[in-house]
N, C-alpha and C positions, 0 to 999 in steps of 0.2 A: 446319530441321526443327522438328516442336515439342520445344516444352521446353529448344531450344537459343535463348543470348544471347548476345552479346560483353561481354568485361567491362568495359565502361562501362557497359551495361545494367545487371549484375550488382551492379556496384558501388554504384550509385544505389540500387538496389534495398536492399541490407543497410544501407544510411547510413537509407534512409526505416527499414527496420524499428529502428535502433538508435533515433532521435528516437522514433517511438513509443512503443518499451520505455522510453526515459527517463522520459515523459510518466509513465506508468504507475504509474513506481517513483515518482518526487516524488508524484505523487498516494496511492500509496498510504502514504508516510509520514507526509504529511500526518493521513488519515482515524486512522493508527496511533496518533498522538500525539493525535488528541479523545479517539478511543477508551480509548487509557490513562487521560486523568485523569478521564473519565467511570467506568470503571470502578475505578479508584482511590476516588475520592469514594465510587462506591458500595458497597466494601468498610470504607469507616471509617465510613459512616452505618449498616452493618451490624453492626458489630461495640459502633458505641456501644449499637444498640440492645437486641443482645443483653446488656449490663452490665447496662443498666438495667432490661430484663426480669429477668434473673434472680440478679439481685446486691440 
């Protein structure tokens, strides 16, 4: 009927969706880690700049 599988379908089925979520998660650690010392850097070019503005 629909919506029915066996479970080797089934099975296949949640191994494809786990590889994808891996995919996902490396990828998003990745982007995690530019984005930190992108915003890092740009928290210390902020903060010099504010010294020097107003020190």
């Amino acid at each position: 009927g629909m919506g029915m599988a066996d479970a080797e379908t089934e099975c296949g089925r949640i191994t494809l969706y786990i590889t994808l979520t891996e995919k996902q998660c490396a990828e998003a650690e990745k982007n995690c880690a530019e984005l930190c010392r992108l915003y890092t850097a740009f928290g210390v070019l902020c903060g010099a700049f504010l010294c020097i503005f107003f020190l």
